[in-house]
C-alpha positions in Angstrom: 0.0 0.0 0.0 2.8 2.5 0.9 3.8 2.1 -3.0 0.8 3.8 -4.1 1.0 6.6 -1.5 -0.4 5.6 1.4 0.9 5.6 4.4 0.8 2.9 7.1 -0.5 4.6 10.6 -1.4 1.8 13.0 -0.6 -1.5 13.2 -2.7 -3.7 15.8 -0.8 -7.4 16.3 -3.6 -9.9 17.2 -6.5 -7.9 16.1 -9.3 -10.7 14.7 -9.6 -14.2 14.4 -12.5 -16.2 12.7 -11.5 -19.4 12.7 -10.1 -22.2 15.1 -6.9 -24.0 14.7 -7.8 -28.1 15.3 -7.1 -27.8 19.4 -9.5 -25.0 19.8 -7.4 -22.2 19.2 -8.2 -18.9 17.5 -5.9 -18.2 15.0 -5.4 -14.5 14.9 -4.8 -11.8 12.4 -2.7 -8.4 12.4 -4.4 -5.4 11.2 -2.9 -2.7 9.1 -4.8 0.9 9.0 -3.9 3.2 5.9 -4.6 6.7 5.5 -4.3 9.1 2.2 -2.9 12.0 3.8 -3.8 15.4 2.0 -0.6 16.3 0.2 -1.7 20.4 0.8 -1.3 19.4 4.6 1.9 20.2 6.2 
């Protein structure tokens, strides 16, 4: 995403899950938030 100009502002480690491993277990996702910043902004 930061290729095409956006720029990575948070980053939450263990966000989600929706599924369960075979003993139970969520298996969790990270999250990534992107925001187009206003280039006129300084």
């Amino acid at each position: 995403m930061e290729k095409i100009g956006l720029k990575r502002e948070a980053y939450f480690r263990k966000n989600v899950y929706f599924h369960l491993d075979l003993e139970g277990n969520p298996i969790y996702w990270d999250t990534y938030v992107y925001a187009a910043l206003n280039p006129n902004d300084k």
